[in-house]
N, C-alpha and C positions, 0 to 999 in steps of 0.2 A: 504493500500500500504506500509505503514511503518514495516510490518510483513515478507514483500517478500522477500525472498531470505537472512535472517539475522540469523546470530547466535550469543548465549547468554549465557556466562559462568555465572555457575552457583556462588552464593558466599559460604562462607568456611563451612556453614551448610547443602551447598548440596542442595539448594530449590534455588527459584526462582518465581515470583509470574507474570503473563501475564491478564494485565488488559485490557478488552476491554470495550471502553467508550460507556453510554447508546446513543441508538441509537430508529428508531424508531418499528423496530422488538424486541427490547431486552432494552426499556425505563430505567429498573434498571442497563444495563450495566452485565458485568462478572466481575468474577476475580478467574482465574484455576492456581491454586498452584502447582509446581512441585516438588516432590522430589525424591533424587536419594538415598541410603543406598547404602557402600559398594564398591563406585566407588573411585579413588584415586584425594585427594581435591588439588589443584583444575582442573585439567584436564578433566574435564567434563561439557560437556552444553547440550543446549535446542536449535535447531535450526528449523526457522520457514521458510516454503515454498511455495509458490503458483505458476503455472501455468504462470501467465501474471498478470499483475498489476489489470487487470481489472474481475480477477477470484470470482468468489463467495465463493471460501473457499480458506484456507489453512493449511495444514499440519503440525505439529509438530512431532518431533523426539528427542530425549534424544539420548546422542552422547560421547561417554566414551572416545575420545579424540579431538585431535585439527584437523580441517580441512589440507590435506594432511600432514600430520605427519610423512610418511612412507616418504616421502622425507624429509624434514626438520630437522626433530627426536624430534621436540619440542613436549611433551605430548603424544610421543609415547610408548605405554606398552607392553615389552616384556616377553614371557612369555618362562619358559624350557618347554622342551619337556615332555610329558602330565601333566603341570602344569594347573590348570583353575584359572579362575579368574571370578567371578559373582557380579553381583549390580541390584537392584530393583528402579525399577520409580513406582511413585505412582502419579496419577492424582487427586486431589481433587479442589471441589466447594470450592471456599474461602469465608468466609463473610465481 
């Protein structure tokens, strides 16, 4: 339940680590590393979702700014006209 509905900036190296404690499907427990290349630091996170509290899973998303932004303009990234802008998430097993 503590995963519902939160979001999670990333810190200055662009990762973030999401530990889920052992349990009795998963006794050694997790721990899935995010990281992002490429995105502007630190306006960027990880934000996690589920359903209802009582969901069997939930969702992650890497999220290249700040929740409504377009209104606020906090970690909003504007771009010229055909300018791009690209950044990589990479999921890994952590030990």
């Amino acid at each position: 339940p503590a995963l519902q509905d939160r979001y999670h900036l990333l810190d200055d190296a662009g990762a973030a680590t999401l530990v889920i404690p052992p349990h009795p499907e998963a006794p050694l427990g997790r721990r899935i590393r995010f990281e992002v290349d490429g995105a502007p630091v630190p306006w960027h996170a990880i934000t996690s979702w589920a359903e209802n509290a009582t969901s069997d899973f939930y969702c992650v998303e890497p999220w290249m700014g700040l929740p409504n932004a377009i209104h606020h303009g906090e970690g909003l990234h504007l771009l010229a006209p055909g300018e791009a802008r690209q950044a990589t998430c990479r999921l890994r097993i952590a030990r």
